[in-house]
SERO-4910 file (N, C-alpha, C, O; in steps of 0.05 Angstrom, whole numbers):
BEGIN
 pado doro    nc1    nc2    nc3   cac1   cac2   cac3    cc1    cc2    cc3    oc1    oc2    oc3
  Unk    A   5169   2589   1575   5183   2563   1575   5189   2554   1603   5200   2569   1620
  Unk    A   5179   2526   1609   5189   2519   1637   5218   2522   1647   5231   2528   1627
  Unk    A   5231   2520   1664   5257   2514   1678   5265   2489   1691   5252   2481   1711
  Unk    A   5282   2478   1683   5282   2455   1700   5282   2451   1732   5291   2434   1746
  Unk    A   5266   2478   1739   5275   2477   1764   5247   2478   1771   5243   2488   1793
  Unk    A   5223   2469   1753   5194   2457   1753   5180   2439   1761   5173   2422   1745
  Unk    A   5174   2438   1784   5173   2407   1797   5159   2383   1775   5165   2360   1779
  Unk    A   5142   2388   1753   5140   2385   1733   5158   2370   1716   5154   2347   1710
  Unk    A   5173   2380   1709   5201   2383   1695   5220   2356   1702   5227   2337   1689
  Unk    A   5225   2366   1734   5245   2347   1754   5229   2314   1755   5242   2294   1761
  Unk    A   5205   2314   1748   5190   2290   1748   5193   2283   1730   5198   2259   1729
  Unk    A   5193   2297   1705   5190   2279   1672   5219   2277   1668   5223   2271   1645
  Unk    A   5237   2279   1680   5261   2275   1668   5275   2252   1669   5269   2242   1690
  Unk    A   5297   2234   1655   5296   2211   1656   5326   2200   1673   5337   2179   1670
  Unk    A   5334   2227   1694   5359   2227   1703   5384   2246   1694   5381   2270   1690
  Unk    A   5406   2235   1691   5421   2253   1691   5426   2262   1657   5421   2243   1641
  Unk    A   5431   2277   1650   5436   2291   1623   5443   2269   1599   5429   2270   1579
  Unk    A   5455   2257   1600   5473   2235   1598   5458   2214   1590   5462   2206   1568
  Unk    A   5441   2202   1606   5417   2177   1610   5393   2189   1593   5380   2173   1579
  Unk    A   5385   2218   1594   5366   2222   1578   5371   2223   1552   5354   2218   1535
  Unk    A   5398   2231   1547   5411   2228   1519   5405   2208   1502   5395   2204   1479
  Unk    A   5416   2192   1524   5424   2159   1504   5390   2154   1507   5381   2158   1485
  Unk    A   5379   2150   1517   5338   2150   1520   5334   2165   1491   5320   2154   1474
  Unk    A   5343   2183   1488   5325   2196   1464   5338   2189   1446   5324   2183   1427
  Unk    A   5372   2185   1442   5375   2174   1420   5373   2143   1406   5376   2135   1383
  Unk    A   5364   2126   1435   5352   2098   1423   5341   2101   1406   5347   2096   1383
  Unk    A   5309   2118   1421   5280   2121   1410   5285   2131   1383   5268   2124   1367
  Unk    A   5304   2146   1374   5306   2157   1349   5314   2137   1326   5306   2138   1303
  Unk    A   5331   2119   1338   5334   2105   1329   5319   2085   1322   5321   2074   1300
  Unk    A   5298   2076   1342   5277   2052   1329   5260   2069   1316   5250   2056   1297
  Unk    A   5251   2091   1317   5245   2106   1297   5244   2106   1266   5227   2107   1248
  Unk    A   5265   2106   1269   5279   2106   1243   5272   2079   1225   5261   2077   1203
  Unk    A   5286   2054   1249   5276   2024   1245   5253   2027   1233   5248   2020   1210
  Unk    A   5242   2034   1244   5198   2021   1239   5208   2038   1210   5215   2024   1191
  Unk    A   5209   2069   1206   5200   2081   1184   5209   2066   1167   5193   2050   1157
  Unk    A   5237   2063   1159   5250   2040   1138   5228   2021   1129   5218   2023   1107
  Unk    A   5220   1997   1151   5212   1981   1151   5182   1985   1140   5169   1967   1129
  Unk    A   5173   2005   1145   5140   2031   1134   5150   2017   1107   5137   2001   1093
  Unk    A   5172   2028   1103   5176   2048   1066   5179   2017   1053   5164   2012   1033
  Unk    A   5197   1997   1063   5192   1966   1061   5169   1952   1046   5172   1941   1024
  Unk    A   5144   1954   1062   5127   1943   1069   5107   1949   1051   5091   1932   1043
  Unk    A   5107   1978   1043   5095   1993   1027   5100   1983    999   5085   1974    981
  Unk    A   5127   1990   1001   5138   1977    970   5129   1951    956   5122   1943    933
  Unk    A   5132   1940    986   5123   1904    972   5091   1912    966   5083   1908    943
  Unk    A   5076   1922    983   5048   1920    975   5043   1933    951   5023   1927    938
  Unk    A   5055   1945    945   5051   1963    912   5051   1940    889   5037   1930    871
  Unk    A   5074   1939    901   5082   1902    881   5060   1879    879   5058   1866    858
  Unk    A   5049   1876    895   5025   1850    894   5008   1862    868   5001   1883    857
  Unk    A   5008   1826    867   4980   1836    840   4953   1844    855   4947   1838    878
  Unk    A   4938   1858    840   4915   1858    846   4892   1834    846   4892   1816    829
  Unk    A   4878   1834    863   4857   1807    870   4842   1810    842   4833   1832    834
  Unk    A   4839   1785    828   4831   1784    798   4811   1764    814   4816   1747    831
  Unk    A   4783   1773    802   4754   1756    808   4765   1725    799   4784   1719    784
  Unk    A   4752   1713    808   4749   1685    804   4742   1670    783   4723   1655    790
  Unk    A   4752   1665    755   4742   1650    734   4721   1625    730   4724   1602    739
  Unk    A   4703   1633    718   4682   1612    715   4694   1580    732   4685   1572    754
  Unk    A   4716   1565    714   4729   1547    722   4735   1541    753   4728   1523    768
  Unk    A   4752   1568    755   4755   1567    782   4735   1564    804   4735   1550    824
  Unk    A   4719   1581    794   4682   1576    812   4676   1546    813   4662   1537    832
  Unk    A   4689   1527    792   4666   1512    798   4691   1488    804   4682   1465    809
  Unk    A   4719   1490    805   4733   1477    814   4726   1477    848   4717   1458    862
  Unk    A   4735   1503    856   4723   1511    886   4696   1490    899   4695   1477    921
  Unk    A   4680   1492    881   4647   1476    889   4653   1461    889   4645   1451    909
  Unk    A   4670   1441    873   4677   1413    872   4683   1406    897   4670   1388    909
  Unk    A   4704   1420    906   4726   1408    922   4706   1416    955   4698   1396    968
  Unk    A   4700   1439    963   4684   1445    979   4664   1426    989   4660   1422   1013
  Unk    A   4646   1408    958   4624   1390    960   4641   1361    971   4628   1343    982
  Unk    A   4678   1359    965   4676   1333    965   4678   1327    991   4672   1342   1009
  Unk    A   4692   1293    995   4690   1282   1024   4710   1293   1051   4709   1289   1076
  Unk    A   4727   1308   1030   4751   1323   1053   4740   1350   1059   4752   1360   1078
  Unk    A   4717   1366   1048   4693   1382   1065   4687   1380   1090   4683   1398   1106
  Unk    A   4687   1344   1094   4679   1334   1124   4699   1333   1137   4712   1314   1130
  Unk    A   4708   1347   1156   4733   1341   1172   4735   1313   1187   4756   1308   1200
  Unk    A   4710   1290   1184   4713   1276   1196   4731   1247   1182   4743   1228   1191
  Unk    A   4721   1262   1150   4736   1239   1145   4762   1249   1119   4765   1245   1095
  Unk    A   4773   1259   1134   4802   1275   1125   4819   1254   1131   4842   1257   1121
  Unk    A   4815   1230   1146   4836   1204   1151   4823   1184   1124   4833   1162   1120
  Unk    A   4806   1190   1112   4805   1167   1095   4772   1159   1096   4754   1171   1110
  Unk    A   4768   1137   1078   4735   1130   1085   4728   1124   1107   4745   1118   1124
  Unk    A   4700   1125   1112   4685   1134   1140   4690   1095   1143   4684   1078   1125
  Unk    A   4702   1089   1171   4714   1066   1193   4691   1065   1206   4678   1085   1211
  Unk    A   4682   1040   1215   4668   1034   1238   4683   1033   1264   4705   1022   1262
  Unk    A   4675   1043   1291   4697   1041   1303   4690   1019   1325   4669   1008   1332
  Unk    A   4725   1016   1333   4726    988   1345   4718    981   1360   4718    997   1380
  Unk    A   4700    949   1364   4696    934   1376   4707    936   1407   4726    921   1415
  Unk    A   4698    950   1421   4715    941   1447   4706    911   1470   4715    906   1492
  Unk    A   4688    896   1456   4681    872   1470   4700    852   1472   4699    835   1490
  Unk    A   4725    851   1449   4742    838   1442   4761    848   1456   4781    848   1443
  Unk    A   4764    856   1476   4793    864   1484   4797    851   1502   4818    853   1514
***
């Protein structure tokens, strides 16, 4: 076992007795945080439904909407505009 009297040792250390304390007992603490938040996270995902395939209907609702004019991002403002005239200004 090393000694603190390891030049090793004297490098990894985070100061006085005291400072390394409260250092390790943060870390224990967010530790803890995350795992909680693990066991959380987990839970909820257990809970989701499972992804159910896509019903005939749904297939062809999807195609609908995909085929229609809001497909085109150009005309997501409405029917296709000629644009303005700038001779008139």
């Amino acid at each position: 076992m090393a000694s603190s009297a390891d030049p090793w040792m004297r490098e990894s250390s985070f100061g006085a007795g005291s400072e390394a304390q409260h250092h390790s007992s943060a870390i224990q603490r967010k530790i803890t945080i995350l795992g909680t938040r693990l066991d959380s996270l987990q839970a909820l995902l257990i809970k989701l439904p499972t992804k159910q395939p896509l019903t005939e209907k749904e297939t062809q609702i999807a195609s609908a909407l995909n085929m229609s004019s809001f497909g085109n991002g150009d005309n997501l403002l409405g029917p296709d505009t000629k644009p303005a005239d700038d001779s008139r200004v």
